[in-house]
NUPA-635809 format. One record per residue: chain; residue number from 1; x, y, z of N, C-alpha, C, O, CB in turn; residue in one letter. Coordinates in Angstrom, 3 decimals. Glycine has a CB too. Example, Ala and Ser with C-alpha at 12.3 -4.5 7.8 and 13.67 -1.06 7.14 Angstrom:
BEGIN
A, 1, 13.190, -5.690, 7.800, 12.300, -4.500, 7.800, 13.200, -3.300, 7.800, 14.236, -3.319, 8.465, 11.308, -4.473, 9.046, a
A, 2, 12.850, -2.250, 7.080, 13.670, -1.060, 7.140, 12.900, 0.030, 7.870, 13.409, 1.138, 8.039, 14.084, -0.598, 5.725, s
//
This chain:
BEGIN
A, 1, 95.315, 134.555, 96.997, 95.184, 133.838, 95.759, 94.177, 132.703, 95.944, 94.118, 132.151, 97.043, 96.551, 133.303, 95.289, x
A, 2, 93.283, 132.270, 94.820, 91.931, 131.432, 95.120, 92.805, 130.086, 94.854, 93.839, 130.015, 94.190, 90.325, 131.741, 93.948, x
A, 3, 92.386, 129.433, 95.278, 92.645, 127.789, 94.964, 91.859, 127.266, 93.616, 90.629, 127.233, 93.654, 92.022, 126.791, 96.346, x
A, 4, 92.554, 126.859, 92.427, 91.951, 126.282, 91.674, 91.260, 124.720, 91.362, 91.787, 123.662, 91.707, 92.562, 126.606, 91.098, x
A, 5, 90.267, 124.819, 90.802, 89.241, 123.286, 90.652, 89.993, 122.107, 90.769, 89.612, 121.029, 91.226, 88.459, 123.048, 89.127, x
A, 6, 91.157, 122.418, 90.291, 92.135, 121.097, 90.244, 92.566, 120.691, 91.344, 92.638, 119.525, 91.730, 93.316, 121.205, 89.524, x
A, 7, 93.063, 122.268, 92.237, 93.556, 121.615, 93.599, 92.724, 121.560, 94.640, 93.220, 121.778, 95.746, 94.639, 122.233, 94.142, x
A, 8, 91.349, 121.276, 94.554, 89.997, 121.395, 95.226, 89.860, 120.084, 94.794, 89.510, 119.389, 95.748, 88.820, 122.565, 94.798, x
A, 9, 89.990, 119.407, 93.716, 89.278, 117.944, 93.443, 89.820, 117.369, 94.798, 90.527, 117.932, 95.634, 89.826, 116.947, 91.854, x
A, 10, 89.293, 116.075, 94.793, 89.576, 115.198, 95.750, 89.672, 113.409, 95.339, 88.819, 112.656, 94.869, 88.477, 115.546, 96.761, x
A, 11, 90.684, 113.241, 95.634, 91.228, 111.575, 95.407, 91.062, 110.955, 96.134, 90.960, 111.522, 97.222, 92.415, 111.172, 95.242, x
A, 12, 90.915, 109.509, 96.159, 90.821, 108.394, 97.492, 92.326, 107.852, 97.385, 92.919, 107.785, 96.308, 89.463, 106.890, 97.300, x
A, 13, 92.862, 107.484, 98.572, 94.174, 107.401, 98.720, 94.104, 106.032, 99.801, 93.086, 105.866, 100.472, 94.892, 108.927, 99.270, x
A, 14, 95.150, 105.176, 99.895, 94.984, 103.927, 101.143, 96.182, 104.186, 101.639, 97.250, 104.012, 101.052, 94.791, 102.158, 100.736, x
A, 15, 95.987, 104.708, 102.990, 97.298, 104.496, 104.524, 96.591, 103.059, 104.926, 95.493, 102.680, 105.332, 97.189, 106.092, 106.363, x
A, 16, 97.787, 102.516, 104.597, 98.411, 100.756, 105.474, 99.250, 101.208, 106.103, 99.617, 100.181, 106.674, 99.188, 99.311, 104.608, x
A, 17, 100.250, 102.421, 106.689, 101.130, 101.761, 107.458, 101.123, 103.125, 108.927, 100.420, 102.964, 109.925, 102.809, 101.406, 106.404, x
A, 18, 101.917, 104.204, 108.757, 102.237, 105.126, 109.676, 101.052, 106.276, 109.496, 100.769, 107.182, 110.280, 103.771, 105.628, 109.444, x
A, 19, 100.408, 105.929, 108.128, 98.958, 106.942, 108.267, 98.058, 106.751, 109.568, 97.800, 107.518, 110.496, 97.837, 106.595, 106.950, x
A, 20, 97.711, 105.562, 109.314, 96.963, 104.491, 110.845, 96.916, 104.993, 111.786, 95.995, 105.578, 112.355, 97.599, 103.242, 111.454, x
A, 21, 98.423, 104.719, 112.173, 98.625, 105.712, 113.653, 98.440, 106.819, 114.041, 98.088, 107.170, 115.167, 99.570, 105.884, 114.047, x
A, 22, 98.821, 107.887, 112.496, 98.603, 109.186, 112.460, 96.928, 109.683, 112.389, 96.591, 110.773, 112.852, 99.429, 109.630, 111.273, x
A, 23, 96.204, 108.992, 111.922, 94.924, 108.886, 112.206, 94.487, 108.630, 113.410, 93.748, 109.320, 114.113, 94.465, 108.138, 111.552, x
A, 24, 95.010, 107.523, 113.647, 94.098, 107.546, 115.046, 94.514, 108.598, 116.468, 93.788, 108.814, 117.439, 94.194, 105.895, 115.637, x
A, 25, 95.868, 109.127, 116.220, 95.912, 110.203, 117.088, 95.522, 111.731, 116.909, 95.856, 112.556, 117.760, 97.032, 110.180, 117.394, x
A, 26, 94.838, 112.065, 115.825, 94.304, 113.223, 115.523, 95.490, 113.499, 114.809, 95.411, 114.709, 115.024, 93.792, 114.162, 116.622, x
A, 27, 96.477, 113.403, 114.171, 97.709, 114.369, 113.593, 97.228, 114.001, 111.838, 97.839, 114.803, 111.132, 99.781, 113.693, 114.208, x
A, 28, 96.752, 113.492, 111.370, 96.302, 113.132, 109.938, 95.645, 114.815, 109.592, 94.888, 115.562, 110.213, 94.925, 111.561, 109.892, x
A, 29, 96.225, 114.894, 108.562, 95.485, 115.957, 107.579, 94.959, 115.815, 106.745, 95.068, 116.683, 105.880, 95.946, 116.694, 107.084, x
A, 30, 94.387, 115.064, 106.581, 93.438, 114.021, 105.220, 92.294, 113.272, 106.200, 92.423, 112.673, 107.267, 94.707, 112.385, 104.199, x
A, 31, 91.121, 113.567, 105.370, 90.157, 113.011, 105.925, 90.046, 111.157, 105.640, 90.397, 110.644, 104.578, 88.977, 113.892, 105.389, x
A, 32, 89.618, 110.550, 106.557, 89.435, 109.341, 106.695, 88.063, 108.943, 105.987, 87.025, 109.467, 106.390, 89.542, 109.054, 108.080, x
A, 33, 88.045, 108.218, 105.158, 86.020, 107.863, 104.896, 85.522, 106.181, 104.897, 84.434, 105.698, 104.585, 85.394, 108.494, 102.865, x
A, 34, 86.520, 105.657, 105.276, 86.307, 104.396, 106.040, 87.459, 103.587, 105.688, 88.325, 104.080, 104.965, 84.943, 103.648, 105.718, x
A, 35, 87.593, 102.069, 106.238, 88.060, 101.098, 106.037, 87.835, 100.132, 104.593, 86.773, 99.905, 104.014, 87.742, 100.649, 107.094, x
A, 36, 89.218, 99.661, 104.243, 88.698, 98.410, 102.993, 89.953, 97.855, 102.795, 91.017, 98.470, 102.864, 87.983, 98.973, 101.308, x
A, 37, 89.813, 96.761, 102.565, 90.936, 96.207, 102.156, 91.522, 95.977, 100.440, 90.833, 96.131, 99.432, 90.757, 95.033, 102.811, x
A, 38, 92.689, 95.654, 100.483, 93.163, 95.750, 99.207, 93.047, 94.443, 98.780, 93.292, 93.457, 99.476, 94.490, 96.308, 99.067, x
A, 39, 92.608, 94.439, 97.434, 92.760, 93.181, 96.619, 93.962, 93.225, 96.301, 94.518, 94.311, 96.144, 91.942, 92.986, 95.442, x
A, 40, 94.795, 91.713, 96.094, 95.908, 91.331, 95.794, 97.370, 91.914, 96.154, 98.506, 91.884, 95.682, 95.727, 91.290, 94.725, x
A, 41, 96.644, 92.496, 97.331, 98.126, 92.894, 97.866, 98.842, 92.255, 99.378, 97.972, 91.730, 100.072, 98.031, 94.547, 98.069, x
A, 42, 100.172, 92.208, 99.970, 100.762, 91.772, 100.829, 100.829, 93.002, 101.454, 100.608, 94.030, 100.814, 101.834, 91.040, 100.539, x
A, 43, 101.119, 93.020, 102.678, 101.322, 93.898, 103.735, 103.211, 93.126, 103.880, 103.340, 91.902, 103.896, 99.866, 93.669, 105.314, x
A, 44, 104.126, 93.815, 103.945, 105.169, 92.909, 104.389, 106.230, 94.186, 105.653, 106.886, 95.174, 105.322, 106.184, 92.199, 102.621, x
A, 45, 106.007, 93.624, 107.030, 107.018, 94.004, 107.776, 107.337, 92.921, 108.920, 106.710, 91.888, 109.155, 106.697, 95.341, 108.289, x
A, 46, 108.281, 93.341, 109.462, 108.832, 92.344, 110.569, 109.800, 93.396, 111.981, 109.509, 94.590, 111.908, 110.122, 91.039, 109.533, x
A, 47, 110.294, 93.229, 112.538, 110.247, 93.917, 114.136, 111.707, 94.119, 113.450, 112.088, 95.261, 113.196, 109.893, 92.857, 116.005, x
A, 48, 112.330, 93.249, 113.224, 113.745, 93.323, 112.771, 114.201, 94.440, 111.511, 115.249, 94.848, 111.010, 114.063, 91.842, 112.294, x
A, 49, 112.753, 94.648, 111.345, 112.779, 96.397, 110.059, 113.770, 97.129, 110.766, 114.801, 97.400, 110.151, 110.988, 97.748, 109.945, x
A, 50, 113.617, 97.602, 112.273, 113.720, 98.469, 112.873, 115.445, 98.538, 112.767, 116.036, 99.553, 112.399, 112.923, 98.315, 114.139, x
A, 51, 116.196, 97.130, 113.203, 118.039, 97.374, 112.727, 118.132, 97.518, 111.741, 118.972, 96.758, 111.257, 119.135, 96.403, 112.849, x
A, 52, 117.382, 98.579, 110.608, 117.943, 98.593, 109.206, 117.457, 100.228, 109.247, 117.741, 101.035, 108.362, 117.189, 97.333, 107.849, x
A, 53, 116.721, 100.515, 110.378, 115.833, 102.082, 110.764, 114.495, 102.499, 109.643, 114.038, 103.519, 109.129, 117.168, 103.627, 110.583, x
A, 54, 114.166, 100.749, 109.645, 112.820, 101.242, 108.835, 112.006, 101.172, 110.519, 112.479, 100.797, 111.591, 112.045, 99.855, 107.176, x
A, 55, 110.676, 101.682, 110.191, 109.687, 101.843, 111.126, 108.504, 101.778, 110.606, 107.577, 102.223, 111.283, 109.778, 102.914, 111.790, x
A, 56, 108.195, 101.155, 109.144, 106.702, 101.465, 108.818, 106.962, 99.998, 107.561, 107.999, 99.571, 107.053, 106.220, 103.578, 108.082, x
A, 57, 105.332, 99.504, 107.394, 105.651, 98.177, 106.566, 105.428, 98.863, 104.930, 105.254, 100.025, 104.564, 104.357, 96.641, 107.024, x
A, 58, 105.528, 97.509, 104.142, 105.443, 97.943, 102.934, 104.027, 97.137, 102.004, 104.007, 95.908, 102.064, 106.963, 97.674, 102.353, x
A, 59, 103.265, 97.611, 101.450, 102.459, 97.000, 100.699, 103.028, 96.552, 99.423, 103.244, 97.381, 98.539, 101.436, 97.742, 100.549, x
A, 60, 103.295, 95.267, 99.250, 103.538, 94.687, 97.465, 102.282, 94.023, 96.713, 101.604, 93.108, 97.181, 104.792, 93.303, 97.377, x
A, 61, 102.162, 94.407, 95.940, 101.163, 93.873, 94.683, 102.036, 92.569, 94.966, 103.253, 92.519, 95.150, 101.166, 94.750, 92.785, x
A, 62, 100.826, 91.206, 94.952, 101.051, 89.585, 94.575, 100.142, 89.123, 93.540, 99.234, 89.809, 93.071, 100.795, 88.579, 95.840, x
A, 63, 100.371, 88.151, 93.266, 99.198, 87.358, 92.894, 98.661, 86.141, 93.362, 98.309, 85.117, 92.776, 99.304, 87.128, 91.846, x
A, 64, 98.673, 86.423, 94.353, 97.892, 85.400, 95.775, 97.043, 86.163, 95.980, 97.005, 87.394, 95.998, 98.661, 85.014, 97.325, x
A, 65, 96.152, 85.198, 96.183, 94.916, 86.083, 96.430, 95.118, 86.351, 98.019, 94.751, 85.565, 98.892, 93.323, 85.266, 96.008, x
A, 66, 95.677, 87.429, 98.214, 95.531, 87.826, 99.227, 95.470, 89.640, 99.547, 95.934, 90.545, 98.854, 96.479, 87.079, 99.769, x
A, 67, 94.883, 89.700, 100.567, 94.143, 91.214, 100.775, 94.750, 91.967, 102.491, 95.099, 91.384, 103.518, 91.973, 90.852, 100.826, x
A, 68, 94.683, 93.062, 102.254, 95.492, 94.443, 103.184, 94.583, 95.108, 103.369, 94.063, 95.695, 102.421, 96.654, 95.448, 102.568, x
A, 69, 93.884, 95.285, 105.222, 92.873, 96.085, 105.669, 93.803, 97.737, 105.748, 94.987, 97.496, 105.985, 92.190, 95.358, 107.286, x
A, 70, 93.680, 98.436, 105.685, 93.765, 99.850, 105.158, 92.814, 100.848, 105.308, 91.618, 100.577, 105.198, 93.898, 99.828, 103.944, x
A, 71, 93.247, 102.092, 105.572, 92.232, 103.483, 105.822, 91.781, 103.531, 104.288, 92.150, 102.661, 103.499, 93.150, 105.218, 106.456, x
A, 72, 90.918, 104.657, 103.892, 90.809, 105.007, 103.160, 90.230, 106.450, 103.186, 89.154, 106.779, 103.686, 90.439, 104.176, 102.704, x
A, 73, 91.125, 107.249, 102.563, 91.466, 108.722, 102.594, 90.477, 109.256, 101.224, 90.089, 108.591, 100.264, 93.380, 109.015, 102.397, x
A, 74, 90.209, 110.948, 101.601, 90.027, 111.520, 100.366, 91.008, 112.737, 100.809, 91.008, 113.408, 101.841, 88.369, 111.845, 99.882, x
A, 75, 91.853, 112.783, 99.650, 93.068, 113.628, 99.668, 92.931, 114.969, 98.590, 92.446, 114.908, 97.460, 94.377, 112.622, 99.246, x
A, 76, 93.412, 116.009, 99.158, 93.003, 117.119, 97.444, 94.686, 116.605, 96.936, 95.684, 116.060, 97.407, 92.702, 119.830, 97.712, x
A, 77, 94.020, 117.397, 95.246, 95.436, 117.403, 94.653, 96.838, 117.833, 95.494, 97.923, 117.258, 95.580, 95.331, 118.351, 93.512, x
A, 78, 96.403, 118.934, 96.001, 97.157, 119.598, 96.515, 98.267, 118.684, 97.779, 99.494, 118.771, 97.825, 96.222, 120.691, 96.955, x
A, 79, 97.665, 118.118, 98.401, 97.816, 117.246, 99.645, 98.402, 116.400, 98.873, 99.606, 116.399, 99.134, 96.579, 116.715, 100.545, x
A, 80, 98.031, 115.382, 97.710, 98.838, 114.794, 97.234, 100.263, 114.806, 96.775, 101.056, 113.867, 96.847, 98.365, 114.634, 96.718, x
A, 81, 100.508, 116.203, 96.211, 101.553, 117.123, 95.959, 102.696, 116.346, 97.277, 103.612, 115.523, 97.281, 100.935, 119.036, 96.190, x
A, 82, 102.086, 117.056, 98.116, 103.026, 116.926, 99.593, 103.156, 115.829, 99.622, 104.320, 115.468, 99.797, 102.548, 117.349, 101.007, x
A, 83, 102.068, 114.696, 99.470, 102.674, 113.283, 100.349, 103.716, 112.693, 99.159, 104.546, 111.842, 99.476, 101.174, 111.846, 100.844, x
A, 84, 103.651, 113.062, 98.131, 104.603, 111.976, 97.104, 105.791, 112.513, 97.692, 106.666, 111.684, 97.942, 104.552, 112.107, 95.153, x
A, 85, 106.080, 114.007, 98.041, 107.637, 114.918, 98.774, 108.162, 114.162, 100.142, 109.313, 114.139, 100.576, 107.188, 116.863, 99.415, x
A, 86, 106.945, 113.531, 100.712, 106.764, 112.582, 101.964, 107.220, 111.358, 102.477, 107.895, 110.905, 103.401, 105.804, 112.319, 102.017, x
A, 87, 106.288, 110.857, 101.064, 106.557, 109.074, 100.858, 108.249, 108.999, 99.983, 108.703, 107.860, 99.882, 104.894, 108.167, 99.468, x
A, 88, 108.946, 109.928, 99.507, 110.458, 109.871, 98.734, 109.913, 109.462, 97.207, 110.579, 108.780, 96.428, 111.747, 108.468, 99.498, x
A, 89, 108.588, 109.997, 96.914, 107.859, 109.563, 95.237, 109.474, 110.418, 94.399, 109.743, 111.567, 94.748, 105.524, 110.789, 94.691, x
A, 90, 110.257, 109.793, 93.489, 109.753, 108.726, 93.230, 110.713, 107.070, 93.402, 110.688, 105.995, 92.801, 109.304, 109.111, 91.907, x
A, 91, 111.529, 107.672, 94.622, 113.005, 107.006, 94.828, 112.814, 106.012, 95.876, 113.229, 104.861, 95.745, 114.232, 108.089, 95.309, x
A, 92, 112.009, 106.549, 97.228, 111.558, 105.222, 97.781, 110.358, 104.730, 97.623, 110.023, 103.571, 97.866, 111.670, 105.164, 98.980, x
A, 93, 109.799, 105.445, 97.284, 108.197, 104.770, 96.895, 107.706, 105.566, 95.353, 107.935, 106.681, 94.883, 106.765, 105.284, 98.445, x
A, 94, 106.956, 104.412, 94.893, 106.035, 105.273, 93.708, 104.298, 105.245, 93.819, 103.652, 104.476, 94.532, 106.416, 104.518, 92.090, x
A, 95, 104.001, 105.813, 93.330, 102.438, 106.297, 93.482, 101.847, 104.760, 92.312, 102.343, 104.325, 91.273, 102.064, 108.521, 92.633, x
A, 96, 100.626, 104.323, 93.103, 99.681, 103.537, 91.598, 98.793, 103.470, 92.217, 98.582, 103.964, 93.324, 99.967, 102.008, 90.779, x
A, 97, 97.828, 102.528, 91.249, 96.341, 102.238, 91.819, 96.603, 100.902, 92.073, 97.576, 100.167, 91.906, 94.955, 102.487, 90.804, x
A, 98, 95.430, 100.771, 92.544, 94.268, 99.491, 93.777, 92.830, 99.824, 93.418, 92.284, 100.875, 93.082, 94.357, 99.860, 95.970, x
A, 99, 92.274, 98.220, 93.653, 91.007, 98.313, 94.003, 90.522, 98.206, 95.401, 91.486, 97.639, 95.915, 90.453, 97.490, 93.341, x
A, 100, 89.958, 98.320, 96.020, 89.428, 98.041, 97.441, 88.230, 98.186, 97.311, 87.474, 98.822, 96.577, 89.874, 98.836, 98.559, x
A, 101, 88.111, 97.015, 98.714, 86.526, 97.148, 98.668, 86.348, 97.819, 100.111, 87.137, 97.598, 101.030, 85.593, 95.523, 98.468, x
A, 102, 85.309, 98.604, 100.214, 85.040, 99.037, 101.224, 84.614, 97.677, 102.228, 84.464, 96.507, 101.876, 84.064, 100.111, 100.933, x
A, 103, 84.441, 98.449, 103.984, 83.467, 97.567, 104.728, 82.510, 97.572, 104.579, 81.856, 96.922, 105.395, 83.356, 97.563, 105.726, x
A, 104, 81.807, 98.230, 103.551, 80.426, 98.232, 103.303, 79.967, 97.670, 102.269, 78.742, 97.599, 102.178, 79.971, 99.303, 103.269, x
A, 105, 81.031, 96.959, 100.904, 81.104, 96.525, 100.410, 81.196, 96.711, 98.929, 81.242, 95.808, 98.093, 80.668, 96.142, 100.900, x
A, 106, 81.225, 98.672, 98.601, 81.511, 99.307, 98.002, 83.082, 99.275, 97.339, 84.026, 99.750, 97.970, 81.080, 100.123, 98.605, x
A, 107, 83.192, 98.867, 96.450, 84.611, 98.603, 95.274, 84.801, 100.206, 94.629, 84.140, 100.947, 93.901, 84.117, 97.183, 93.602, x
A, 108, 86.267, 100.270, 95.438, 86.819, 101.764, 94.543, 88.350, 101.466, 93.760, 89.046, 100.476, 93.985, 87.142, 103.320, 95.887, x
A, 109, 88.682, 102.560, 92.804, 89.833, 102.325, 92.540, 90.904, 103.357, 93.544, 90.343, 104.405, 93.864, 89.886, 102.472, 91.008, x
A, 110, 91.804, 103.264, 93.877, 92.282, 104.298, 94.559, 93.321, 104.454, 94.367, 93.635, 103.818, 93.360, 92.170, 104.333, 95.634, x
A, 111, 94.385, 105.146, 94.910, 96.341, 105.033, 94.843, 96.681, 104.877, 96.425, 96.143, 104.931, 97.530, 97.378, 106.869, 94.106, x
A, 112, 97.851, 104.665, 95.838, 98.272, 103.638, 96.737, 99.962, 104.249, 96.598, 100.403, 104.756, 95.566, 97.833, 101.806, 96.161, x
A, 113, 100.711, 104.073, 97.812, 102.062, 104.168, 97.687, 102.479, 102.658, 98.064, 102.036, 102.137, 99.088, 102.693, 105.365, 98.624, x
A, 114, 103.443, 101.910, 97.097, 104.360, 101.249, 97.155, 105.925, 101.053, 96.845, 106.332, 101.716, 95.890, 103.908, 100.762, 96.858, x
A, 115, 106.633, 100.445, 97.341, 107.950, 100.554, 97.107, 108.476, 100.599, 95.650, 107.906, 99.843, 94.864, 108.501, 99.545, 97.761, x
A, 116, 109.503, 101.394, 95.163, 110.092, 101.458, 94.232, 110.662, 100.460, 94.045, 110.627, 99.697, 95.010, 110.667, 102.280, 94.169, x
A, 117, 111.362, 100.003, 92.922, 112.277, 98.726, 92.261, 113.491, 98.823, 92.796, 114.093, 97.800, 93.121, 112.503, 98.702, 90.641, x
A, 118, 114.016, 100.030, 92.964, 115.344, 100.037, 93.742, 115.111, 99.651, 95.365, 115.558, 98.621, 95.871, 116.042, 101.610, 93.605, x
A, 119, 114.410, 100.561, 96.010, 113.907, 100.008, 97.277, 113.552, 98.698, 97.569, 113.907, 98.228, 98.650, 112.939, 100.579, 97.569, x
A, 120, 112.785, 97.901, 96.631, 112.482, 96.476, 96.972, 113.890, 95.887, 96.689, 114.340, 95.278, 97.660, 111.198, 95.756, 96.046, x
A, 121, 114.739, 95.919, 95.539, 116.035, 95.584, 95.337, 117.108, 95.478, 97.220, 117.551, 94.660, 98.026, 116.571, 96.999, 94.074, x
A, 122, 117.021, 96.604, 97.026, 117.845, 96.803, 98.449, 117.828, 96.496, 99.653, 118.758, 96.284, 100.431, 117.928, 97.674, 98.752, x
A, 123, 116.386, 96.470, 99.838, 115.313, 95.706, 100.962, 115.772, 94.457, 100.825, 116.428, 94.053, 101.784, 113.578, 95.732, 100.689, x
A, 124, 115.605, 93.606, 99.786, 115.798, 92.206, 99.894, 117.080, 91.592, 100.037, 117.454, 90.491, 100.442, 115.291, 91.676, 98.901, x
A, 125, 117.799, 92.877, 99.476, 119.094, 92.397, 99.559, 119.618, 92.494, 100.898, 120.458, 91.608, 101.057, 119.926, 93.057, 98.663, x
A, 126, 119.383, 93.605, 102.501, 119.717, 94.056, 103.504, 118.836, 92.792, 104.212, 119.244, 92.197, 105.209, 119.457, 95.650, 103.706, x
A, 127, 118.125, 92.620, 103.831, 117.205, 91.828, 105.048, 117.917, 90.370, 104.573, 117.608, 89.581, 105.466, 115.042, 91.916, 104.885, x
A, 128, 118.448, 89.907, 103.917, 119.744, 88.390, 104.275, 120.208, 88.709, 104.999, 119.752, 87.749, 105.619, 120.937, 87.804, 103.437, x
A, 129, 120.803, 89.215, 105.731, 121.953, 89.552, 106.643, 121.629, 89.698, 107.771, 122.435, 89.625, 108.698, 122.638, 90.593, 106.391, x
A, 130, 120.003, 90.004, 107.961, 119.147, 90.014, 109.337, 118.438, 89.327, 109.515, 118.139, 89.052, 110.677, 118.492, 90.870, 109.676, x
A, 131, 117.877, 88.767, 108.528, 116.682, 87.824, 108.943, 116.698, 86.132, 108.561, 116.838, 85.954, 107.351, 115.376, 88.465, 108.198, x
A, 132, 116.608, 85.153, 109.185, 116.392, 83.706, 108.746, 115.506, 83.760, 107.903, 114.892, 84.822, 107.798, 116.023, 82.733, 109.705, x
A, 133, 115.147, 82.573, 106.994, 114.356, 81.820, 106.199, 113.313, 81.744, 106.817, 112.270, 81.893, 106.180, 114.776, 80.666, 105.835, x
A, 134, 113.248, 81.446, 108.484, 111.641, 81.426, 108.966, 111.114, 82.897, 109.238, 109.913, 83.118, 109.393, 111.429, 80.512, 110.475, x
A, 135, 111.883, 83.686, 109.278, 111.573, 84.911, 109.591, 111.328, 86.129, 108.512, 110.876, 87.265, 108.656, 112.521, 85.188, 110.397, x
A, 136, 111.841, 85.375, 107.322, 111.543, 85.946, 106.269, 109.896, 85.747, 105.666, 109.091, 86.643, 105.411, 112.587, 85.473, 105.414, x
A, 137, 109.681, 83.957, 105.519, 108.523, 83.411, 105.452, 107.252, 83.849, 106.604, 106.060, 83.865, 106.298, 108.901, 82.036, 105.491, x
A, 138, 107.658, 84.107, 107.638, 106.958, 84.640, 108.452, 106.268, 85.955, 108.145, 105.072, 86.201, 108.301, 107.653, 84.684, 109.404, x
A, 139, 107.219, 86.764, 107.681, 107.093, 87.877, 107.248, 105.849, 88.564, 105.951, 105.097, 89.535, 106.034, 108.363, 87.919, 106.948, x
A, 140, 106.029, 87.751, 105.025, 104.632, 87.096, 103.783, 104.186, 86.132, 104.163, 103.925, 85.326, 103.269, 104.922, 86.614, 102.259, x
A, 141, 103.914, 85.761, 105.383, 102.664, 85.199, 105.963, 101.638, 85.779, 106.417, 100.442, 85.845, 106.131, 102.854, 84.584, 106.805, x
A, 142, 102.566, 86.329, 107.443, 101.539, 87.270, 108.488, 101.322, 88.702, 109.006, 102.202, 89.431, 109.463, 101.662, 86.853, 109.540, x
A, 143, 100.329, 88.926, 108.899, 100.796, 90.840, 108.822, 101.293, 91.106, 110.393, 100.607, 91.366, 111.381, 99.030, 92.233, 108.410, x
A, 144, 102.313, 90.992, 110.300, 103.030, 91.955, 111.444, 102.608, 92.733, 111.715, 101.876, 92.730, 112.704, 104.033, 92.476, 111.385, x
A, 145, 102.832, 93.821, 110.995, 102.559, 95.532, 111.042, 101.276, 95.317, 112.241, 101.457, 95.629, 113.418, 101.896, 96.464, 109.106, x
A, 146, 100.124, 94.803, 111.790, 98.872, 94.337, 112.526, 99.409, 94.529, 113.972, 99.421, 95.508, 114.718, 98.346, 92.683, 112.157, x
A, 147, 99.901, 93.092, 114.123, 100.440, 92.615, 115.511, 101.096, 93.929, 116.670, 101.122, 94.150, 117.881, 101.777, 91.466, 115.076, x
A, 148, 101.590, 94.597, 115.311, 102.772, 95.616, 116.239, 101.612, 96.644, 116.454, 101.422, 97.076, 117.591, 104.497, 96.415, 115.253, x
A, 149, 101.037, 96.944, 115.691, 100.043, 98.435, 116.441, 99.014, 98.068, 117.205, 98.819, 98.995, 117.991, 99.209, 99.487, 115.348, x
A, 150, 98.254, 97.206, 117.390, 97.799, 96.108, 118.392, 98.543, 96.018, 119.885, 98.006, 96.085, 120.990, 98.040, 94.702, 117.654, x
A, 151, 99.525, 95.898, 119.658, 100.536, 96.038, 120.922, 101.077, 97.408, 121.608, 101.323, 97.691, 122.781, 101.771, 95.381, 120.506, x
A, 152, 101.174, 98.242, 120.230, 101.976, 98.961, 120.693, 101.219, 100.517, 120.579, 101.643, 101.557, 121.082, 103.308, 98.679, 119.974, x
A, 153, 100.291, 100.386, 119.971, 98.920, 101.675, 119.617, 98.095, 101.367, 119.904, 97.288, 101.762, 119.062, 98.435, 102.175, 118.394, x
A, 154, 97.401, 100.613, 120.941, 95.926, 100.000, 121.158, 94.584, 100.769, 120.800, 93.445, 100.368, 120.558, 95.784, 99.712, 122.615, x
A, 155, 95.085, 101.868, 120.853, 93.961, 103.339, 120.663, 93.355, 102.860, 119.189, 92.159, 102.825, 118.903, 94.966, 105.331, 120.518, x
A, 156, 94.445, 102.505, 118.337, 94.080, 102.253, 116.961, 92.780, 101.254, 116.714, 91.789, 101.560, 116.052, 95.339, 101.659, 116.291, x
A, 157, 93.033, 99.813, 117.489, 92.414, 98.630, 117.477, 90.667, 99.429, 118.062, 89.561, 99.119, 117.620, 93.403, 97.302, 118.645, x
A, 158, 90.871, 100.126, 118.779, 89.630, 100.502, 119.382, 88.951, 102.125, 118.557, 87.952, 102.609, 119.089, 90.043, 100.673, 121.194, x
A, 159, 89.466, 102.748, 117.484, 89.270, 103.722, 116.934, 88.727, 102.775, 115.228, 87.850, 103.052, 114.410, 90.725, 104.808, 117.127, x
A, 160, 89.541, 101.857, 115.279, 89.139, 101.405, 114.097, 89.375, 99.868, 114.033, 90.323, 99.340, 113.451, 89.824, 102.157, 113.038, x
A, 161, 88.543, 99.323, 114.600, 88.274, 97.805, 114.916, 88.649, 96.949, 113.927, 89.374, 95.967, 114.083, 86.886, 97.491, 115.164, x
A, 162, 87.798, 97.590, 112.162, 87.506, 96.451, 111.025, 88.673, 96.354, 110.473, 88.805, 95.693, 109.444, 86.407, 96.725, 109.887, x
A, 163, 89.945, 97.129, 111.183, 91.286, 96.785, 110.552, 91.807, 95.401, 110.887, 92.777, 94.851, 110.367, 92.342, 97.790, 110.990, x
A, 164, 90.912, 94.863, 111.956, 91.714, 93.642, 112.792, 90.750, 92.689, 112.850, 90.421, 92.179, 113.921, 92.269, 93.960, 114.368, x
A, 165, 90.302, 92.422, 111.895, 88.688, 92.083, 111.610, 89.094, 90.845, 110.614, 88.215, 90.177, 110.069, 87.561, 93.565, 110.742, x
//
């Protein structure tokens, strides 16, 4: 059976979190076409994710001006299909757009997976019980996530530098 035009198009998509890794070890099935960061978004994880058995951070839309270095994918329809079955679209995460600018300085719109309303609900509510006030603040300060694949994926830092840039 032929593949139709639709599932041949191709989308730009942003991995911030377990794509990264999966990229930089060859296991990604989506092509990579550079680095950019996100306008107005937070990166938010912390080490202490892990006693709740998260393992990957979360991107939230703010309105701080603040920005999330990120892959940037071209995905077919098709591939998309799979990752929303992936990411839990539409219970732990939902699909939207972003702008990013490339490292080259090229502005795209793209999608983006972020947490659902129930998920952020529950998240905030589980992480009182684990985390202090400084560790929370710490947390929408500073990109962790960064810190941890830096440490703990070095391959990454050296496959794709302008993430840590």
């Amino acid at each position: 059976m032929e593949k139709s035009e639709e599932s041949e198009k191709q989308v730009k998509m942003i991995g911030y979190g377990t794509f990264i890794i999966r990229s930089a070890s060859g296991e990604s099935l989506f092509k990579v076409i550079g680095t950019g960061s996100i306008e107005n978004f937070v990166r938010i994880y912390h080490p202490k994710f892990e006693e709740l058995g998260i393992f990957y951070p979360f991107a939230v839309p703010t309105k701080k001006n603040s920005t999330v270095k990120a892959l940037v994918y071209d995905i077919s329809v098709d591939g998309l299909k799979e990752l929303d079955f992936y990411e839990g679209v539409p219970h732990l995460f939902q699909r939207t757009t972003c702008k990013v600018v490339l490292s080259d300085g090229k502005k795209l719109n793209t999608l983006i997976y972020i947490p659902s309303k129930p998920t952020c609900e529950q998240l905030k509510e589980r992480l009182k019980y684990i985390m202090n006030n400084e560790e929370l603040k710490e947390m929408w300060e500073k990109d962790l996530w960064l810190k941890a694949l830096e440490e703990q994926y070095p391959l990454v830092k050296k496959i794709y530098p302008s993430l840590f840039e």
